[in-house]
FIDO-215896 format. One record per residue: residue in one letter; z, x, y of N, C-alpha, C in turn. Coordinates in steps of 0.2 Angstrom, whole numbers, padded with zeros to 4 digits, always signed. Atoms other than C-alpha are relative to their C-alpha. Example, Ala and Ser with C-alpha at 12.3 -4.5 7.8 and 13.67 -1.06 7.14 Angstrom:
BEGIN
A+0000+0004-0006+0039+0062-0022+0000+0004+0006 S-0001-0004-0006+0036+0068-0005+0003-0004+0005 
//
This chain:
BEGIN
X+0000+0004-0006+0000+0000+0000+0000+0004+0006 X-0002-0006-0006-0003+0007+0018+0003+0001+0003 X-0008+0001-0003+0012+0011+0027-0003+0000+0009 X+0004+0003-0004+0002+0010+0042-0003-0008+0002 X+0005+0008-0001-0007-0009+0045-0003-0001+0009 X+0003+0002-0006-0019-0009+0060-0005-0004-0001 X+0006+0005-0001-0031-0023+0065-0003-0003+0006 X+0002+0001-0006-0041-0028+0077-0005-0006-0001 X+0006+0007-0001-0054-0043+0082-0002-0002+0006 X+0003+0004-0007-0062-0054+0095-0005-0002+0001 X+0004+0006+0001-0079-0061+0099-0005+0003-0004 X+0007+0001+0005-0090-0053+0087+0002-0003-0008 X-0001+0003+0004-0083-0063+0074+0002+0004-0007 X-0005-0006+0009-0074-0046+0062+0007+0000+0003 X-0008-0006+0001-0057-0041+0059-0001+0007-0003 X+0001-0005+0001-0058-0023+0058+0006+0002-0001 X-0006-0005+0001-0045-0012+0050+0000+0007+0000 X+0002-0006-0004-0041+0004+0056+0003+0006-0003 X-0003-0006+0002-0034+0021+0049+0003+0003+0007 X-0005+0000-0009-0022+0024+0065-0002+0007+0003 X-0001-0006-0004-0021+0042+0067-0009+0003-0002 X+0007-0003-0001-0041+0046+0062-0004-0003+0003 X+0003+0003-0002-0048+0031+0070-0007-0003-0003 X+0005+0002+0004-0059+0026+0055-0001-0005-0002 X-0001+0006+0002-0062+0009+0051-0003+0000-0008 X+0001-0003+0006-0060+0007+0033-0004-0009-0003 X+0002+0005+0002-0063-0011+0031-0002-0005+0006 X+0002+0004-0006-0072-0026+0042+0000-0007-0006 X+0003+0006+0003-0070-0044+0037-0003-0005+0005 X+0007+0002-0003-0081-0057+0042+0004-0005+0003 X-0004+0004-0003-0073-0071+0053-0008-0006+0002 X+0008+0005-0002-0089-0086+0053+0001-0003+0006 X-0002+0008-0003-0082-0100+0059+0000+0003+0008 X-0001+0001-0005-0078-0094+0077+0004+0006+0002 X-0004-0004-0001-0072-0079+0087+0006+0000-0003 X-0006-0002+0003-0054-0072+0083+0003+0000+0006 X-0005+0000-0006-0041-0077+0097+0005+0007-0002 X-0007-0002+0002-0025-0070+0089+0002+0004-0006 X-0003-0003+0009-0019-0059+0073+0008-0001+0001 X-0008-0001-0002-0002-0057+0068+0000+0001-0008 X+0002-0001+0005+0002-0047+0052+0009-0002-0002 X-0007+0002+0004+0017-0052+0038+0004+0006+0000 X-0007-0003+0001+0033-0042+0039+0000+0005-0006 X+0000-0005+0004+0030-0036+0021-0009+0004+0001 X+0010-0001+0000+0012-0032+0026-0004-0001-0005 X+0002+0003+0007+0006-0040+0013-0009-0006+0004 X+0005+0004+0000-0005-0052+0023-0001+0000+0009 X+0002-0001-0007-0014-0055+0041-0003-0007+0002 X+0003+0008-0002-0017-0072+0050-0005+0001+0006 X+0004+0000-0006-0032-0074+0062-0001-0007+0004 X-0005+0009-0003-0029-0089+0074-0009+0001+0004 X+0010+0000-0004-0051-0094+0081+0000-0007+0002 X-0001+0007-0003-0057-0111+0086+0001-0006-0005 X-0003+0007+0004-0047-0125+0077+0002+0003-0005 X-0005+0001+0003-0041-0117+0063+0002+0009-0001 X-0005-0008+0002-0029-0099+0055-0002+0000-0008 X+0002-0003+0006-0038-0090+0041+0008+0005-0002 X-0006-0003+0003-0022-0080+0030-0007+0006-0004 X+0000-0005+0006-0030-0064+0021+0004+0006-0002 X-0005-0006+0004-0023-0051+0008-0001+0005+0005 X+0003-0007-0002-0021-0034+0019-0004+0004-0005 X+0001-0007+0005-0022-0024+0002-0005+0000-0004 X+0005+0001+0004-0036-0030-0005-0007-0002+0002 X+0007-0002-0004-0055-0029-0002-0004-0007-0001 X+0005+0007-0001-0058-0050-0004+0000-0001+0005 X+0001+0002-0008-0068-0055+0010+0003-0005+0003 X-0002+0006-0001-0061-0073+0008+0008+0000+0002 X-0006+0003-0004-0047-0082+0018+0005+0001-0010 X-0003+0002+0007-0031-0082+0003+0005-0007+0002 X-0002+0006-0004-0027-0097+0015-0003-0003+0005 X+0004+0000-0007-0034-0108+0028+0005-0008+0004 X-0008+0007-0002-0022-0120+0040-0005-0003+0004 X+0004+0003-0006-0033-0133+0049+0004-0006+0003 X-0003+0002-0002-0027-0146+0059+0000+0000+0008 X+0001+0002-0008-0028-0140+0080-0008-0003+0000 X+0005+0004-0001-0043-0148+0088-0001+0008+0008 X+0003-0003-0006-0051-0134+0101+0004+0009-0002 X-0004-0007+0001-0044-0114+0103+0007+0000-0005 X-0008-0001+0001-0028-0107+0093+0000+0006+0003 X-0001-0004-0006-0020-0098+0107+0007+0006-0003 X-0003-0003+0002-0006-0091+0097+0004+0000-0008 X-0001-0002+0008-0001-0085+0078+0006+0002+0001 X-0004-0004+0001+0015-0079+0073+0003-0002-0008 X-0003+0003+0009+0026-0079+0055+0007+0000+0003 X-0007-0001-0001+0045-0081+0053+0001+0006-0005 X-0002-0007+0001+0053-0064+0047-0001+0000-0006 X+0004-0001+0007+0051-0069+0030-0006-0004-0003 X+0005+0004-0001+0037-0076+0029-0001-0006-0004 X+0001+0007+0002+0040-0092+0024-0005-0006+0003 X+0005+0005-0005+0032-0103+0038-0004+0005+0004 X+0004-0004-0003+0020-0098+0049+0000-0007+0007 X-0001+0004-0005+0019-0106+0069-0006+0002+0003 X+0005-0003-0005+0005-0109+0081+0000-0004+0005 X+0001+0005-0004+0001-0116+0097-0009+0001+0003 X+0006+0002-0002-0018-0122+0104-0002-0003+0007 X+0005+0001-0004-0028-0126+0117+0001-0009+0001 X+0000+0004+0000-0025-0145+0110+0008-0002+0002 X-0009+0001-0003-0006-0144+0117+0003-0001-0002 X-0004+0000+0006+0001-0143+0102+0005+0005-0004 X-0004-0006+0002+0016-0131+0095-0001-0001-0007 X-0002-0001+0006+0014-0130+0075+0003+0003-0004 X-0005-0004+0004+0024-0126+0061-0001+0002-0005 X+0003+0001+0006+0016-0123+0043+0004+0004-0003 X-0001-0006+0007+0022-0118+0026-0004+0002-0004 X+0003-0002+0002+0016-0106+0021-0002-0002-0009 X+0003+0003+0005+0016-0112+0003-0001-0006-0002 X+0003+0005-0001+0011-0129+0006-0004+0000+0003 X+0006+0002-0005-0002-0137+0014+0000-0004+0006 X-0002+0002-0005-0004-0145+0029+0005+0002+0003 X-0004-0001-0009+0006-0146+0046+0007-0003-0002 X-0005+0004+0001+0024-0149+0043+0002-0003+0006 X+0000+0001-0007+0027-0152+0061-0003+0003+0005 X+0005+0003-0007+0018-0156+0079+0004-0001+0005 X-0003+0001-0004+0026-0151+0095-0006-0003+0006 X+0006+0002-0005+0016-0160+0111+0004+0003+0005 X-0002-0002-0007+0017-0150+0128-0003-0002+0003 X+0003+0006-0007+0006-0162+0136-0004+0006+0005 X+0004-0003-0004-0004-0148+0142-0004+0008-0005 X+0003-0004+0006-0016-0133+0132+0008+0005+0000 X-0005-0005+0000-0003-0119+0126-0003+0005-0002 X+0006-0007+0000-0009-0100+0131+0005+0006-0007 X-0005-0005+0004+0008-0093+0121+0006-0002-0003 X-0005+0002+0004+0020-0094+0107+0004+0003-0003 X-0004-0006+0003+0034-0083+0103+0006-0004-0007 X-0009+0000+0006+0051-0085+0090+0003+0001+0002 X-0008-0004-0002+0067-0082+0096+0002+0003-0007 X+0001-0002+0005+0073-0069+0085+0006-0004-0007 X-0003+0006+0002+0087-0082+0079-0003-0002-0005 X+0007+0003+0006+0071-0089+0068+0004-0009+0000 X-0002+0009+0001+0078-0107+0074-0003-0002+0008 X+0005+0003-0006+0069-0108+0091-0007+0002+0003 X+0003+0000-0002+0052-0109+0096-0003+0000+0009 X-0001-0001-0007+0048-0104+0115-0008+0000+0002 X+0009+0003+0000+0029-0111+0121+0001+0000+0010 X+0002+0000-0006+0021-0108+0137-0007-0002+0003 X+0007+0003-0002+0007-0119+0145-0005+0000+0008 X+0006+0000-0005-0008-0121+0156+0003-0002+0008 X-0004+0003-0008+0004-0130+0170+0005+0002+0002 X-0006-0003-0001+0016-0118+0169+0007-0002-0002 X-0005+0003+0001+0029-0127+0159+0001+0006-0005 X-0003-0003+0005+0041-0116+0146+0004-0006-0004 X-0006+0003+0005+0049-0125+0132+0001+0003-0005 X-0004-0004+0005+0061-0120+0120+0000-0006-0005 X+0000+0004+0004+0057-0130+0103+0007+0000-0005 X-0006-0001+0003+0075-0133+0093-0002-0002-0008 X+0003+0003+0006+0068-0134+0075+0006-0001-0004 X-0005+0003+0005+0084-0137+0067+0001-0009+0002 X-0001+0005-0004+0085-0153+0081-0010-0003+0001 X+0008+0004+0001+0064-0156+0078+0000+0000+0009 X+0001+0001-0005+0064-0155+0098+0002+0002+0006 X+0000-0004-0007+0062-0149+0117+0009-0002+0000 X-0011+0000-0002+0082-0142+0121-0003+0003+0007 X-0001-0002-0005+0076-0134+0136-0007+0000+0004 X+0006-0001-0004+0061-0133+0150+0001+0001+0007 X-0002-0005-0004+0059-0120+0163-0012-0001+0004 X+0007+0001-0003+0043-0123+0176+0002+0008+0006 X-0001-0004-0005+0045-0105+0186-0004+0000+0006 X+0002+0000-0005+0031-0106+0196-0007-0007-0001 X+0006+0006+0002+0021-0125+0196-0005+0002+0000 X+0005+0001+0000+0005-0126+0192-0005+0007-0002 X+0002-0006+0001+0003-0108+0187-0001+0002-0007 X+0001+0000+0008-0002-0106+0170+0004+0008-0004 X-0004-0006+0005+0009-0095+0157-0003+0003-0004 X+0006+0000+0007-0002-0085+0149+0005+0005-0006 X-0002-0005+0006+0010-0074+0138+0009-0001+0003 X-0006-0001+0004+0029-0074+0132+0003+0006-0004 X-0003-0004+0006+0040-0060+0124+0007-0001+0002 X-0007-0001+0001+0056-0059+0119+0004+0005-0003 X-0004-0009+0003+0070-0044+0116+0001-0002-0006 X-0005+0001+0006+0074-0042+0098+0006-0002+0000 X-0007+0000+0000+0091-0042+0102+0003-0006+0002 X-0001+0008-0003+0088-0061+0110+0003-0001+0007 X-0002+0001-0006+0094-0057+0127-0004+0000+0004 X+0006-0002-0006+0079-0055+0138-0006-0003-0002 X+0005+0006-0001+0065-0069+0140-0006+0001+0005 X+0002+0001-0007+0049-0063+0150-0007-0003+0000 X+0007+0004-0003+0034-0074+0157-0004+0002+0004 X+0006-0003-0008+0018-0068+0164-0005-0005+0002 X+0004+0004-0004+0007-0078+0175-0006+0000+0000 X+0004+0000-0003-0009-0081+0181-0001+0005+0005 X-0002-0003-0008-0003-0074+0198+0001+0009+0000 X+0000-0008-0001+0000-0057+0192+0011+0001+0000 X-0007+0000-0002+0020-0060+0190+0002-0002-0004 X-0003+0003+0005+0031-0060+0177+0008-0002+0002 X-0006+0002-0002+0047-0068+0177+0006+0001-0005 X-0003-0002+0006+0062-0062+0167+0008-0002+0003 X-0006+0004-0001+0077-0070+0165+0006+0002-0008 X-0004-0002+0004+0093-0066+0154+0000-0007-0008 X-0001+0007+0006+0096-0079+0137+0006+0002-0005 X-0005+0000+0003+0112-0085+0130+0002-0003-0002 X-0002+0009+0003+0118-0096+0118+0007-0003+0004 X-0006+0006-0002+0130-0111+0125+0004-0001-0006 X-0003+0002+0005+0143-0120+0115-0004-0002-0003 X+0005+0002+0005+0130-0130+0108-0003+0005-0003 X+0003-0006+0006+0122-0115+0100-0008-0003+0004 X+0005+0001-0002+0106-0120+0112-0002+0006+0006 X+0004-0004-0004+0097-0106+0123+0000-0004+0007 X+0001+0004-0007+0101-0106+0141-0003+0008+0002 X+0005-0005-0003+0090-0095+0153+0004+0001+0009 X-0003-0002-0005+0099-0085+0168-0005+0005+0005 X+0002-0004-0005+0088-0080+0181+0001+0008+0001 X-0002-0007-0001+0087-0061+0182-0006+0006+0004 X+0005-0004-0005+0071-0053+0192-0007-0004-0001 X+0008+0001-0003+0054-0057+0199-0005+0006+0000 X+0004-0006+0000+0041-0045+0195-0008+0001+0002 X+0007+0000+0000+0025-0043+0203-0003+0007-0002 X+0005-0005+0005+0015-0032+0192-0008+0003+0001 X+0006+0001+0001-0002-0036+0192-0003-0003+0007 X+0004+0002-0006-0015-0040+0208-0004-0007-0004 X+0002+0006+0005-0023-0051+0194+0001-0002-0006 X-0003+0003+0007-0021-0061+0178+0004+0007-0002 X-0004-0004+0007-0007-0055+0166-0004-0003-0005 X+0004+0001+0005-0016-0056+0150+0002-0002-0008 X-0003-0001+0006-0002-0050+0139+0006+0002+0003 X-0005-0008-0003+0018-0044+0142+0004-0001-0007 X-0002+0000+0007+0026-0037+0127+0008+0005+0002 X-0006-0003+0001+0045-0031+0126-0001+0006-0006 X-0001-0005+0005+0048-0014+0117+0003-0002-0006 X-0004+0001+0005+0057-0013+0100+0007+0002+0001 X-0009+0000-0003+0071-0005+0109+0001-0001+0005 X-0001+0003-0005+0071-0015+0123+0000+0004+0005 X-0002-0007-0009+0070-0002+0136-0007-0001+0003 X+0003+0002-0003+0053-0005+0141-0004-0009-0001 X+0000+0005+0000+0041-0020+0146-0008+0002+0002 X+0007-0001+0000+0021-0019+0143-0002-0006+0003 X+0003+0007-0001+0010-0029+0154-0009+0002+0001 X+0009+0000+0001-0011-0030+0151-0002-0003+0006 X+0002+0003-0005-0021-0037+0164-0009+0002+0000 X+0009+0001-0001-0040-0041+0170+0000+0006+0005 X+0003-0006-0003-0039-0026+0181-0002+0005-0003 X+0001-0004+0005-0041-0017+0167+0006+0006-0004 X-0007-0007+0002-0023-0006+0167+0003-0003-0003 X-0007+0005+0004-0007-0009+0155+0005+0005+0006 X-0006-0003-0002+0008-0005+0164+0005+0000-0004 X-0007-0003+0003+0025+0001+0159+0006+0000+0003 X-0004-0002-0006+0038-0004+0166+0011+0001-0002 X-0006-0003+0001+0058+0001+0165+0006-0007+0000 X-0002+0005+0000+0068-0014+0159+0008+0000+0003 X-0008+0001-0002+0087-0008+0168-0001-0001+0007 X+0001+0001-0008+0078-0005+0185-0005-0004+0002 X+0006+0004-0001+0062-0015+0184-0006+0004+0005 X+0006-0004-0002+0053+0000+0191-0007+0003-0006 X+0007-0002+0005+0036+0006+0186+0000+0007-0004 X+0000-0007+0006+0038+0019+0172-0008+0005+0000 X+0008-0002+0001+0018+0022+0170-0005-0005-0001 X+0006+0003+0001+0002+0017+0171-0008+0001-0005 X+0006-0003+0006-0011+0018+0157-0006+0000+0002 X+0006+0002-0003-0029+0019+0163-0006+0003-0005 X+0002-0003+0002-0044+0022+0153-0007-0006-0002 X+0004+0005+0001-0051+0004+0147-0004-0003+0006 X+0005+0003-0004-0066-0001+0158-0002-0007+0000 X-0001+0007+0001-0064-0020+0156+0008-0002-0001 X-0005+0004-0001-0050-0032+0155+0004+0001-0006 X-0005-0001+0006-0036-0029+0142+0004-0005+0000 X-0001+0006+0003-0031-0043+0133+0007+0000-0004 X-0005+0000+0006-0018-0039+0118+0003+0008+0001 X-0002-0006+0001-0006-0025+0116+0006-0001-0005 X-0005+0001+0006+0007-0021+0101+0001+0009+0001 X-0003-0005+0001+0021-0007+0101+0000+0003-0006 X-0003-0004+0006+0024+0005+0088+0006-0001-0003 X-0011+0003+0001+0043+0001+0078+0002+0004+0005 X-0005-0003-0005+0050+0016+0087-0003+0000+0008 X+0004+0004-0007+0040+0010+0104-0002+0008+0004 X+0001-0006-0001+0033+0027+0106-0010+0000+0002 X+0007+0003-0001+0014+0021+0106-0001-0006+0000 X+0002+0010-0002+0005+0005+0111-0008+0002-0003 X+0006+0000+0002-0011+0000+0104-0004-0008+0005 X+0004+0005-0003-0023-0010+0114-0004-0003+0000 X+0008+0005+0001-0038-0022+0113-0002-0002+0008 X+0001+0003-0008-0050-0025+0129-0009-0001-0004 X+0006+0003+0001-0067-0033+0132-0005+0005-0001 X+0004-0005+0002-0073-0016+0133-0003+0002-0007 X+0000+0000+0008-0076-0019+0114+0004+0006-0004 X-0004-0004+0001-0063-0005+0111+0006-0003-0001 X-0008+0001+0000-0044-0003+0107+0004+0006+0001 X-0002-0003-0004-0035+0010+0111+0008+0003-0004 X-0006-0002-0002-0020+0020+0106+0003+0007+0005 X-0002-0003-0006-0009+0027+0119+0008+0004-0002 X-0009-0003+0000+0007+0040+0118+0003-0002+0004 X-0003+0001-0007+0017+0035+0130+0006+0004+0001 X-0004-0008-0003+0027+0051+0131-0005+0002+0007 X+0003-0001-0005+0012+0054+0141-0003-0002+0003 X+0006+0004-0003+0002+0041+0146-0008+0001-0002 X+0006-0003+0001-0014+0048+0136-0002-0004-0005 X+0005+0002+0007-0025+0038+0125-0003+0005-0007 X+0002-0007+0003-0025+0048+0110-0006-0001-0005 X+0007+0003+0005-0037+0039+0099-0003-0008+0004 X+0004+0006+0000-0050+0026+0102-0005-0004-0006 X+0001+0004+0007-0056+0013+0089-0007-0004+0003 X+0005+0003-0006-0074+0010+0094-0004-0004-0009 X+0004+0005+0004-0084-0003+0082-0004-0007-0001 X+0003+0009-0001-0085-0021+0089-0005+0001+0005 X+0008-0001-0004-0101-0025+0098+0003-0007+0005 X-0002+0007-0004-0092-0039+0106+0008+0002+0005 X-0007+0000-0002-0075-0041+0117+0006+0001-0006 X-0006+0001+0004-0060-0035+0107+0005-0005+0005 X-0004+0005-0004-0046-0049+0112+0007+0002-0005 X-0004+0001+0002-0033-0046+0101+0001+0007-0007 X-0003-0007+0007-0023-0030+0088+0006-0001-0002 X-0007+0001+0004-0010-0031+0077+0002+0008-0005 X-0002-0008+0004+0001-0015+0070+0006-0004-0003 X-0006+0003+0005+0014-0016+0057+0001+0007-0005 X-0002-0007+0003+0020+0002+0055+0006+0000-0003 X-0007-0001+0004+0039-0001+0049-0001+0001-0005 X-0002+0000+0007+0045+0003+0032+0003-0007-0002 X-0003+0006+0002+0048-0011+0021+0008+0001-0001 X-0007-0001+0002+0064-0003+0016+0006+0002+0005 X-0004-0002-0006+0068-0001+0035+0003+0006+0002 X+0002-0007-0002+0064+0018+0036-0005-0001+0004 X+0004+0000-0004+0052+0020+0051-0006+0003-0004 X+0006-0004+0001+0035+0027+0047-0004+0004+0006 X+0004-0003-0003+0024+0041+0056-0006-0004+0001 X+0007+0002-0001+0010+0032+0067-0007+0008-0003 
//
């Protein structure tokens, strides 16, 4: 099995897999049905979900079937976001049709249908694995209470300004939302007596001149990645909210990015049909992942140890 798992996608209709440190794609599968919005790979690295228009193909990582070994149908227009719970029992999406879902994996069909009344651009976990946190078109957060099947919380930061992206701290305490606008907004999170997530204002961040695209929390909460259509990812310092660094390199908009475990590297996807890894001791793109003939929009790594030993990217 490879102790490595990179992938990549977007609109030329492949998932590409990557050899991290040579930058040789060893395998391409065929994605028909419709661009690849999203990936997002299993925990054991066993499997890789690809989220396109209307539905989430599931295939084996470690094996050379072209075919889905799952397919989840059910949105109606884009799926905006993929994710698993940590053991991969369910898997969760939200769509374009304003819908947050819930699916198990070893069943069929949609076990549950949240409505946010507007397209949904983003969909995280709380690391809890009992709340879902969704961010829409008109600017609404809601926090889904899947033990209570229903919205415990909703947080409109800036009306009418679309969320395009959601992370959360491993650790559960830090909540942050990027914009439209170029601004993300990061707020503290604590459970109540109820055992429901409350969200405490903690900084305003303007980032970006244009669209946020992506912002991703590190693994050890120290920093805070944010992508954008200007084409840069920044870095920025999660105790002072200063600008740690700036990566520069991709010639188009950068869409996706995903940490390394020890948050040492970032791997990037941008329209420039490229992806990108970056050391961030220095700021330097050390590898690039050149083979789509289309916008890459989205990358997934999954470098841990199953046995919770770190691995060398």
């Amino acid at each position: 099995m490879s102790s490595v798992v990179l992938a990549t996608a977007g609109y030329d209709h492949t998932i590409r897999f990557w050899e991290a440190t040579s930058g040789i794609c060893y395998r391409t599968l065929q994605y028909a049905e419709s661009q690849v919005n999203k990936l997002e790979i299993t925990s054991d690295k066993t499997q890789i979900a690809a989220a396109g228009n209307s539905q989430i193909r599931v295939f084996d990582v470690n094996t050379n079937d072209p075919q889905p070994v799952n397919s989840f149908d059910g949105h109606n227009g884009n799926v905006t976001a993929v994710g698993f719970q940590k053991d991969s029992k369910w898997m969760f999406s939200g769509g374009e049709d304003g819908t947050v879902r819930v699916w198990d994996l070893r069943a069929p069909g949609c076990q549950r249908a949240y409505e946010s009344r507007a397209a949904v651009n983003t969909v995280v976990l709380h690391p809890n694995q009992g709340e879902l946190i969704s961010g829409d078109q008109t600017g609404h957060i809601r926090v889904w209470d899947l033990t209570a099947s229903a919205c415990s919380c909703e947080l409109v930061p800036e009306i009418g300004t679309a969320v395009r992206s959601l992370t959360v701290a491993l650790d559960g305490g830090m909540i942050v939302a990027a914009n439209n606008h170029g601004t993300c907004y990061v707020w503290r999170m604590q459970r109540g007596a109820s055992m429901t997530t409350h969200f405490e204002p903690l900084h305003k961040l303007r980032a970006h001149q244009g669209y946020i695209l992506k912002c991703l929390i590190s693994p050890d909460c120290q920093q805070l990645a944010t992508t954008s259509s200007d084409k840069t990812v920044k870095l920025w310092n999660l105790d002072t909210f200063q600008l740690d660094r700036t990566l520069m390199g991709h010639t188009r908009w950068v869409w996706d990015c995903v940490f390394s475990v020890d948050a040492a590297y970032l791997v990037t996807a941008s329209s420039d049909h490229t992806a990108r890894l970056w050391d961030l001791s220095s700021g330097d793109a050390i590898r690039t992942y050149s083979g789509h003939n289309k916008a890459a929009v989205c990358c997934a790594l999954n470098d841990s140890a199953i046995d919770g030993r770190d691995v060398d990217v």
